[in-house]
C-alpha atoms as one frame of an Amber mdcrd trajectory, in Angstrom:
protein
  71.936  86.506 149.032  71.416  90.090 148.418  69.370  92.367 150.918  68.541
  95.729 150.107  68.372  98.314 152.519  65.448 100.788 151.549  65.388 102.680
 148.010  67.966 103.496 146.421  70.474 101.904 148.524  72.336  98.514 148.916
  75.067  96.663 150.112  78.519  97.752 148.704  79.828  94.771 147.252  77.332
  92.986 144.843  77.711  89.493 143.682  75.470  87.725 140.321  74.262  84.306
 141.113  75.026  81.877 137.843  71.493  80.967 137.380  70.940  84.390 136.203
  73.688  84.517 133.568  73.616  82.549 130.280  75.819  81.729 127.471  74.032
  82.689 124.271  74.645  81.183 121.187  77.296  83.862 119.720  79.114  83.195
 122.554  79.841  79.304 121.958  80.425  79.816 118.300  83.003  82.591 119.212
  84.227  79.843 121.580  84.620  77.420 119.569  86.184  79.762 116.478  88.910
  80.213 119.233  89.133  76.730 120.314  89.972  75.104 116.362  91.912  77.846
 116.040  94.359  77.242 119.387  93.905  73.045 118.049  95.657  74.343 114.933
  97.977  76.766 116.189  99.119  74.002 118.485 100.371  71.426 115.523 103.376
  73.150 115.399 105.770  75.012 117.726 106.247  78.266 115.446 102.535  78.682
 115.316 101.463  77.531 118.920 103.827  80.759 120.546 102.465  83.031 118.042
  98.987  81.979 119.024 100.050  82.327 122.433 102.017  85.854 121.783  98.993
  87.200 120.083  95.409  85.722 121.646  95.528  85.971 125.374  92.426  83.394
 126.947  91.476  86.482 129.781  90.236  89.273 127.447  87.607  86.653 125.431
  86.752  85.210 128.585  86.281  88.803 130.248  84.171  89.476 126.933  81.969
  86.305 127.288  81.159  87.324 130.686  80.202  90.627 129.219  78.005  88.615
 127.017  76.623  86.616 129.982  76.056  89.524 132.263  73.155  90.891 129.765
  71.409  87.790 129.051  68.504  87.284 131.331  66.796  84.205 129.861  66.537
  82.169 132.964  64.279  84.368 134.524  62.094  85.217 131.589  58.632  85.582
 131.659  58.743  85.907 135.537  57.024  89.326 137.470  58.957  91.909 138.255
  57.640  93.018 141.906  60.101  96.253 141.962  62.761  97.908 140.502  65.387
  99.584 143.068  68.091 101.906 142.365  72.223 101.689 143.911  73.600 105.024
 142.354  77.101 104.857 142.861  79.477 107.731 143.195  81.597 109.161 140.217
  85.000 108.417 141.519  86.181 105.483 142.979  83.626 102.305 142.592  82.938
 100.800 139.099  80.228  98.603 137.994  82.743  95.634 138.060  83.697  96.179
 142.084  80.879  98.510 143.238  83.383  98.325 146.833  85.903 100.729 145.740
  86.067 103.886 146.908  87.817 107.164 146.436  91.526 107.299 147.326  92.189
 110.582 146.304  91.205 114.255 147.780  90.712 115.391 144.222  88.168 112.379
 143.400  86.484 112.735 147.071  85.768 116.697 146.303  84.848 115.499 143.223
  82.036 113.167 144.888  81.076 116.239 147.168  80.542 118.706 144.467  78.891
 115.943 141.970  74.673 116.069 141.897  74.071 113.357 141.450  71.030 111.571
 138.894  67.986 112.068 140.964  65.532 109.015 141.548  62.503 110.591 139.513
  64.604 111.078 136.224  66.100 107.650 136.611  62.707 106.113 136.963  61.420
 108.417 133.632  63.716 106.638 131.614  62.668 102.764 132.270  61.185 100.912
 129.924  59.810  98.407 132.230  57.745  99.237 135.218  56.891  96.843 138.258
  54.273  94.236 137.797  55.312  93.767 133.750  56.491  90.215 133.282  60.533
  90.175 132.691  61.510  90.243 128.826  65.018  89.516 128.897  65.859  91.626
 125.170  63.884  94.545 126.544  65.731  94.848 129.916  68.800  95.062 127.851
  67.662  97.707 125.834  66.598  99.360 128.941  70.205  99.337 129.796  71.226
 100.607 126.676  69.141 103.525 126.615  70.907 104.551 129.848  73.905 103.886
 128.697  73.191 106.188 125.314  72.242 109.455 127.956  75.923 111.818 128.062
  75.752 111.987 132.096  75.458 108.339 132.712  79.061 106.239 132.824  77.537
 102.778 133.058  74.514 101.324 133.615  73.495  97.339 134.903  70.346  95.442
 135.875  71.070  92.986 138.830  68.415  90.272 139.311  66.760  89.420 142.695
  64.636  86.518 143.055  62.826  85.601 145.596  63.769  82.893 147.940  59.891
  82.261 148.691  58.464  83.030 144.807  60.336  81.397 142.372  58.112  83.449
 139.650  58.566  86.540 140.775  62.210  88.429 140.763  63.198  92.531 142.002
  65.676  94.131 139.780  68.310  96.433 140.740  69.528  99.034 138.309  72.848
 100.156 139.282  73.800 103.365 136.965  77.371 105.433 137.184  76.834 109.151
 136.755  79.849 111.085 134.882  80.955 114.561 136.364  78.731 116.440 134.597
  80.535 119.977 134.017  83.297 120.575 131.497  85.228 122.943 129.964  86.577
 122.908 126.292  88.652 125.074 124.482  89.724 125.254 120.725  93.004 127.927
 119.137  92.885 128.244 115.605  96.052 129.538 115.123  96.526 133.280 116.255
  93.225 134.517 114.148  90.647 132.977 116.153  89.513 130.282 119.416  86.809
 129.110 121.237  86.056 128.326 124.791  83.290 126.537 126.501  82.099 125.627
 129.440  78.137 123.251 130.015  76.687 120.767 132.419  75.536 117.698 131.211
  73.229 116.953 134.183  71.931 120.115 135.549  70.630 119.932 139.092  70.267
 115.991 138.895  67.203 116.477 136.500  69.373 115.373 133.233  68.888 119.210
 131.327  71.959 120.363 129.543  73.679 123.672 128.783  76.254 125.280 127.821
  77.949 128.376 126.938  80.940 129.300 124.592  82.631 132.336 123.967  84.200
 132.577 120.227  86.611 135.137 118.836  88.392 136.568 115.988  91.215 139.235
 115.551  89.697 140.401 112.320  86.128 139.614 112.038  83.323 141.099 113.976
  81.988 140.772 116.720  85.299 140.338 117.688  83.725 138.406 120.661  80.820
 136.456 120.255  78.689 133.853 122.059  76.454 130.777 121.196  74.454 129.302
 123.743  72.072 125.915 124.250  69.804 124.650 126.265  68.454 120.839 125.645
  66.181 118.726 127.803  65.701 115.281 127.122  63.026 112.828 127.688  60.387
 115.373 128.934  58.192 113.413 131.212  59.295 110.217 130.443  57.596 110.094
 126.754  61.003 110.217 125.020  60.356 114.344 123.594  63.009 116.292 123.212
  63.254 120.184 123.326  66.516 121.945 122.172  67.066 125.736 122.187  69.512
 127.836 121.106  71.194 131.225 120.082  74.279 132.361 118.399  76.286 135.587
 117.367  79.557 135.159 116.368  81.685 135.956 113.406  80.489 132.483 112.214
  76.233 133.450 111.984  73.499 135.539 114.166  70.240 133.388 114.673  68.495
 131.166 116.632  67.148 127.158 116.329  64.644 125.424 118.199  63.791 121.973
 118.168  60.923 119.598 119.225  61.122 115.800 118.205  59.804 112.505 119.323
  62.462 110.331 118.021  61.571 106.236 117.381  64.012 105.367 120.129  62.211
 102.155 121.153  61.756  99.692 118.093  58.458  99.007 119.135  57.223 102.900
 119.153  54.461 103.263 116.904  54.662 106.852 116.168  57.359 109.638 115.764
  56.865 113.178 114.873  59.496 116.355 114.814  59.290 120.264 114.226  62.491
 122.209 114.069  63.426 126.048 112.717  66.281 127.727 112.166  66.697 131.579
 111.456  69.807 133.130 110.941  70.552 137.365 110.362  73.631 136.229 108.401
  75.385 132.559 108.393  78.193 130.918 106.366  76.545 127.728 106.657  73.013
 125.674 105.961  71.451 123.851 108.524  72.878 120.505 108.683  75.914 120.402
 106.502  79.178 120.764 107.752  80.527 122.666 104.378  81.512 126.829 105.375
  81.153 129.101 102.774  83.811 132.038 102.529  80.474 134.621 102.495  77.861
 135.087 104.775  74.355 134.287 103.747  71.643 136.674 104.666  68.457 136.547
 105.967  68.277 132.490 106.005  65.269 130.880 107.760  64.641 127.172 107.431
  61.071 125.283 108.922  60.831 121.103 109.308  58.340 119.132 109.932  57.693
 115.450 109.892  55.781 112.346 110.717  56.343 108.520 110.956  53.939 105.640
 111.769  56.015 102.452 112.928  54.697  98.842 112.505  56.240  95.067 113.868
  57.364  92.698 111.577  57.939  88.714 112.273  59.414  86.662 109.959  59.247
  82.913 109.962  61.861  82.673 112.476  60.127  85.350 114.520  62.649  87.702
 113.987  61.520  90.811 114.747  61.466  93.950 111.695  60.197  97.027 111.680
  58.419  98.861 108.256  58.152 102.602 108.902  55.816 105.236 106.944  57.428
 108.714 107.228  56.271 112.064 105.547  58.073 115.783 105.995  57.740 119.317
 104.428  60.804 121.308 104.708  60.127 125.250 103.790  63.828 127.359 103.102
  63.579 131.143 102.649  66.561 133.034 101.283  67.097 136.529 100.931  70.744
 137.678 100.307  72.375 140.606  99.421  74.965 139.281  97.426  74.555 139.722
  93.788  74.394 135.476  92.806  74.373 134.362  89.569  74.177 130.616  87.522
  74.443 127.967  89.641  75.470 129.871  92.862  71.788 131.652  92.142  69.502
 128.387  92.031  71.823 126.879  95.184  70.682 129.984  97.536  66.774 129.794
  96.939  63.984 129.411  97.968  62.396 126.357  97.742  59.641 124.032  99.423
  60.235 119.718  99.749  57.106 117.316 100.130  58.883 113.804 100.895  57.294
 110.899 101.898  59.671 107.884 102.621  59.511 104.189 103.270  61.982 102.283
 105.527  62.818  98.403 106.198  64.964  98.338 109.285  66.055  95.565 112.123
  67.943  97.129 114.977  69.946  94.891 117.743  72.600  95.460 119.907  75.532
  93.665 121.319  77.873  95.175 124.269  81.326  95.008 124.111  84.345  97.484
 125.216  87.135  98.937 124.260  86.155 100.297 120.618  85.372 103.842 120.995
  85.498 104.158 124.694  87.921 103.255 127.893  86.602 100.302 129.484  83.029
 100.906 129.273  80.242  98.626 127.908  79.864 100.320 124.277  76.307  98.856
 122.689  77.302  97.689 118.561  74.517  97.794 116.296  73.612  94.739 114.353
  71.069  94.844 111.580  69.970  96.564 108.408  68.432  99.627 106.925  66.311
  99.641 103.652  64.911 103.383 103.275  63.459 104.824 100.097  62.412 108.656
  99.732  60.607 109.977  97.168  58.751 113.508  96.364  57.973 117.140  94.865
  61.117 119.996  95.086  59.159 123.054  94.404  61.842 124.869  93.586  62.758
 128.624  92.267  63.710 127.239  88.991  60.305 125.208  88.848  58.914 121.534
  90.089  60.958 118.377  90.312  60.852 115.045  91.688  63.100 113.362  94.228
  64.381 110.448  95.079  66.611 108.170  96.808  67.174 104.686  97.918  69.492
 103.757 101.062  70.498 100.372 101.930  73.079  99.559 104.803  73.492  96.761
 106.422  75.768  95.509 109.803  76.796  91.979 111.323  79.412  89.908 112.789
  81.119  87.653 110.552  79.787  84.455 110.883  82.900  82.749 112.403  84.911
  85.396 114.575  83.590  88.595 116.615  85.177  91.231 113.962  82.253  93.612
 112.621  81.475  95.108 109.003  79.010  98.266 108.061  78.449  98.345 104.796
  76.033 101.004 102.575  74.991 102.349  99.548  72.953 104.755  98.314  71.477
 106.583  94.696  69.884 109.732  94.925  68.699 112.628  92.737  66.474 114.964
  91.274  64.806 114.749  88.026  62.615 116.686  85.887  62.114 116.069  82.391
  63.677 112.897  82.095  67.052 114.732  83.480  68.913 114.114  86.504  69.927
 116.850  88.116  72.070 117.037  91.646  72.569 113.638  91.664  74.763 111.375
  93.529  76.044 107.499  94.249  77.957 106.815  97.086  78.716 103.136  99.079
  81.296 102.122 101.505  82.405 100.260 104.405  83.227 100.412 108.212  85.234
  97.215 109.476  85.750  96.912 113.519  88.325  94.046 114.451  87.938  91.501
 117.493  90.059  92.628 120.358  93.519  91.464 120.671  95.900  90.655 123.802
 100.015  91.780 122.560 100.948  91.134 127.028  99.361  93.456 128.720  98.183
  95.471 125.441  94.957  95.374 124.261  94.378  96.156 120.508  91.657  96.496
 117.737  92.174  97.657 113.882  89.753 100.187 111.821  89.348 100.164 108.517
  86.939 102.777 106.647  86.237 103.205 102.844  83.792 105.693 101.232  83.305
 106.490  97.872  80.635 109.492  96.686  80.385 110.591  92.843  78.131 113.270
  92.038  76.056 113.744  88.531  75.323 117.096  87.340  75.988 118.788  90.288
  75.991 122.729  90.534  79.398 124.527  90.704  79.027 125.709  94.363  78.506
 121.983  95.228  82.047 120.621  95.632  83.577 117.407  97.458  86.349 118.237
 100.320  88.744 116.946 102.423  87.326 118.284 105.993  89.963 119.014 108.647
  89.213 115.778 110.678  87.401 113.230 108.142  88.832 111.376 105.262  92.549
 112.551 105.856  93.252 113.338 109.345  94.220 117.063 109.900  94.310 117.367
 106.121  92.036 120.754 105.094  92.662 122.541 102.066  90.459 125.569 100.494
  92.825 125.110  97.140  91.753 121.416  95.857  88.539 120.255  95.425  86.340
 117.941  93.308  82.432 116.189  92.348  84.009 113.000  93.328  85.852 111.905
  96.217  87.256 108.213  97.258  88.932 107.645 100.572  90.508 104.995 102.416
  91.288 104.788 106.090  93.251 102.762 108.551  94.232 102.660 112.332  95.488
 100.647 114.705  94.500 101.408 118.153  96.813 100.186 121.449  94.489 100.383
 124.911  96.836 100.758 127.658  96.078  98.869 131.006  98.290 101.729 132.842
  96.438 104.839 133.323  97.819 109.029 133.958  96.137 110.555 136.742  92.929
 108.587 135.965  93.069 109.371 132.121  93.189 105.894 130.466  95.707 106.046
 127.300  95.650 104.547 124.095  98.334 105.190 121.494  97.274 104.454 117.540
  98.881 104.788 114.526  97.285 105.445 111.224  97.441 105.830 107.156  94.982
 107.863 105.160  94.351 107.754 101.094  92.354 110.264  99.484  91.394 111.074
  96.034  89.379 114.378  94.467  88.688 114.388  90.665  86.251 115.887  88.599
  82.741 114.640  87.104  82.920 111.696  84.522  86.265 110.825  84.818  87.979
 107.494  86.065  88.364 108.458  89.606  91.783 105.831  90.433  93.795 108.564
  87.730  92.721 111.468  89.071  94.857 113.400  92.071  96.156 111.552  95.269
  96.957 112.990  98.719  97.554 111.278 101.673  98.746 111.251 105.100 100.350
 108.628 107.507 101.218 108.960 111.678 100.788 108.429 115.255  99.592 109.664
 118.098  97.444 109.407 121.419  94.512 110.092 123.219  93.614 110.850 126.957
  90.335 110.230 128.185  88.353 109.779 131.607  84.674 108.125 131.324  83.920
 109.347 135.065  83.936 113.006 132.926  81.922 114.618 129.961  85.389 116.271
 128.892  86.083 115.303 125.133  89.238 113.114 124.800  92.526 114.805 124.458
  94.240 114.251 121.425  98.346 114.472 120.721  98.901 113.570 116.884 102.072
 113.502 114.673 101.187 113.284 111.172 103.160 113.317 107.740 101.709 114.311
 104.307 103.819 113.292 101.477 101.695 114.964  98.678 100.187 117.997  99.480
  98.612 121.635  98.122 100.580 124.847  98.939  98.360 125.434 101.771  99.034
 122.352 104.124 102.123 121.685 105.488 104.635 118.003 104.830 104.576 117.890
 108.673 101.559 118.337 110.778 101.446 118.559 114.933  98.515 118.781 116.659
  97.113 119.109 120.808  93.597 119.348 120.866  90.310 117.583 121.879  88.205
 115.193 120.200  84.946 114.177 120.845  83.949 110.432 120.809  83.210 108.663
 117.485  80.077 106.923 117.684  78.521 104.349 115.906  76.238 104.044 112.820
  72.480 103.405 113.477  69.570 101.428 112.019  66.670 103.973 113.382  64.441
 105.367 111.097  63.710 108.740 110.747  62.424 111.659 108.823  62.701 111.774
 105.409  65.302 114.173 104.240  67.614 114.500 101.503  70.974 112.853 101.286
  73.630 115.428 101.819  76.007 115.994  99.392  79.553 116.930 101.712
């Protein structure tokens, strides 16, 4: 039996009692998937040790505890008396053995310097408050939300029932700060670098900043520095403010942003302002495309609205149909002497779009995908959105449109996980389609598998985008770190792009100097080609390695990344062999949340 010893404080080492914890029904079918399979595996000896080689019984069992740990049926419906808080320190414990402590100097200073998540900004991000009944899927998405915020590692409710009241039940949230400051750095070469240092968690109260110094040996300001300032969940209502500045040899301007996202599904409203205005800038807000000019004079205004409203279907499954409206107002005023196509791209223009979305968001915790032993939250559901609207643009009025569909599950019979989309968007006046595009594809996430003492998963990623009448400053790339790793090329280009990813990732169970390791190997396929031609015979690059990456969840340092890479085809301007050291931040998952209505982005 548990006893806690005043807020915010309990005993060291915490134990679950069964009753709490309950097998859903995922669970037993991925049970018994595993079960036939070890019956077949078994009929002969070949096939019974590769079975045995391959599927170790520990990792699914550690996962089905996983599984167990966030369902809270038993004590549903009962009243939650209070909620109490066991912060534990960065170093050392771990929500698994909260009894650990720090062995080293390095990771006790670390402790000492560490401020830690103060009790009021813990509190302002519950969902549940004391004297609500228990509701076992929104306790889990409580969790979830804290384990979404950059400063927080980890993040568990513990039930407490009462030995007197068998309806009513304390919880215990037990959350895992990360060291909130890092430092980052990037060299480009000998022509230009960056280097940053923020805080993820400043003074306890969960504000962020940072600062970043960026130069160039031939472009002015030969020094330059961008800074931001964010704070999240302003008073508990889930607003957002975000602040920054910027003059570097990159742009000169400033952004602010105000938004109340629909983090919750059952949020009823959602609203957003944001503006951007830039002196000069080589890129638009939002796109990750640099242009080899600077723009002038750029100023950019959003705003937007959404009304959310609960669905049931006839298996009360819960849905969600949102209402969303936005007016996006861009000013231009360059110096540079544009003609054509280059003309219409940089103009003004002003976007009424009103957009309709079907979605179903749910979650299911698991490890070892993105991140290094922590529980990582997978979407599961769809997202039906269609956006329509008046472009008043330079040239004169159009209509737009798009419709999005994506959808993500677990295959019905074993725990691997498939993303799929696709989309059709455009603008049209007179009958005529003008910047149009099509573009599906598909995001596959294996089970996790046991080689010893190896844990493993395999990626595969496929995206196709075609454009249709696009203008001539509008072309398709390969980016430095999407589509072909470290492949980046200024010389080859095209309106259509197809691409086809895979890696194979090895967690190790060894870690260096509390950095846990996993080594991966990889092989990319890429293909540009031009409008209204048979994209499988146009031209084919490609690139094939291995490498590693270093990363510590107690930190908010991006992972380290070593990579070895050979390209077999390649443009003049990227090399057969490519080696690279730098940092990487975490991939993160695709969403089902709705939001504003905006434009699919042609990149």
């Amino acid at each position: 039996m548990l006893t806690i010893l005043g807020m915010g404080y309990a005993p060291a080492q915490l134990s679950l009692p069964d009753s709490t914890r309950l097998i859903n029904a995922r669970d037993e079918k991925i049970t018994n998937f595993y079960d036939t399979l070890k019956v077949r595996a078994a009929r002969k000896n070949f096939t019974r040790i590769l079975y045995d080689f391959v599927v170790k019984d520990e990792p699914r069992n550690r996962d089905q505890k996983l599984h167990r740990e966030n369902s809270y049926t038993d004590a549903e419906g009962k009243l939650i008396r209070e909620i109490r808080f066991l912060r534990l320190d960065v170093f050392g414990p771990s929500l698994q053995d909260t009894s650990r402590k720090a062995k080293s100097w390095i990771e006790r200073t670390g402790n000492i310097l560490h401020t830690r998540s103060d009790l009021h900004n813990l509190r302002k991000n519950l969902i549940i408050k004391p004297g609500d009944t228990l509701n076992s899927e929104l306790l889990y998405e409580n969790e979830r939300l804290f384990r979404t915020l950059p400063r927080i590692r980890d993040a568990r409710f513990i039930l407490l029932p009462d030995s007197l009241n068998p309806d009513i039940v304390d919880l215990l949230l037990i959350t895992q700060d990360r060291f909130s400051i890092g430092v980052s750095g990037v060299l480009n070469g000998t022509s230009s670098a960056k280097a940053e240092i923020y805080n993820r968690n400043l003074f306890g109260v969960g504000h962020e900043a940072s600062f970043r110094f960026v130069g160039h040996m031939n472009r002015q300001p030969y020094i330059g520095f961008e800074s931001f300032y964010n704070i999240n969940n302003i008073n508990g209502k889930f607003l957002n403010f975000s602040a920054g500045y910027s003059n570097t040899y990159l742009n000169e301007g400033t952004l602010t942003l105000f938004e109340k996202p629909l983090v919750l599904k059952t949020d009823q409203f959602a609203y957003g302002i944001s503006g951007y205005s830039y002196k000069r800038t080589n890129r638009l807000p939002g796109l990750k495309k640099q242009f080899p000019y600077d723009i002038p004079n750029y100023s950019q205004l959003n705003v937007w609205g959404a009304r959310n409203i609960q669905l049931k279907d006839r298996n009360d499954r819960e849905t969600q149909l949102t209402f969303a409206s936005g007016l996006q107002i861009r000013n231009v005023k360059y110096d540079h002497h544009f003609t054509g196509d280059t003309a219409i791209y940089f103009s003004d223009n002003k976007q009424y779009l009103f957009g309709i979305t079907w979605s179903q968001r749910n979650y299911i915790p698991d490890r070892l995908i993105y991140g290094y032993g922590i529980t990582e939250d997978i979407p599961m559901g769809f997202k039906y959105e269609m956006v329509a609207g008046l472009d008043n643009h330079v040239t004169g009025k159009r209509i737009y449109t798009h419709v999005f569909l994506s959808n993500g599950n677990f295959f019905r019979n074993a725990p691997d996980h498939l993303y799929m989309y696709g989309s059709y968007s455009g603008y049209f006046r007179n009958a005529r389609q003008q910047q149009g595009m099509i573009e599906f594809g598909m995001n596959f996430i294996s089970r996790l598998y046991a080689i010893g003492n190896v844990r493993s998963r395999h990626f595969v990623r496929f995206d196709y985008t075609r454009g249709i009448n696009r203008l001539d400053p509008e072309e398709l790339m390969f980016e430095k770190n999407d589509f072909i790793r470290g492949f980046s090329s200024d010389r080859i280009s095209g309106k259509q792009r197809l691409s086809l990813n895979l890696e194979s990732v090895f967690f190790q169970k060894k870690d260096f100097y509390r950095f846990n390791i996993a080594f991966f190997t990889f092989g990319d396929l890429g293909i540009l080609g031009v409008e209204g031609r048979n994209i499988m015979k146009e031209n084919y690059y490609g690139g094939f390695g291995a490498g590693l990456r270093l990363h510590n969840e107690s930190l908010v340092l991006k992972t380290i990344l070593v990579r070895l890479a050979v390209y077999p085809r390649h443009p003049n301007d990227v090399g057969l062999l490519g080696m690279l050291v730098t940092e990487q931040t975490k991939q993160t998952f695709y969403n089902f949340q709705p939001g504003p209505p905006e434009p699919r982005r042609y990149e």
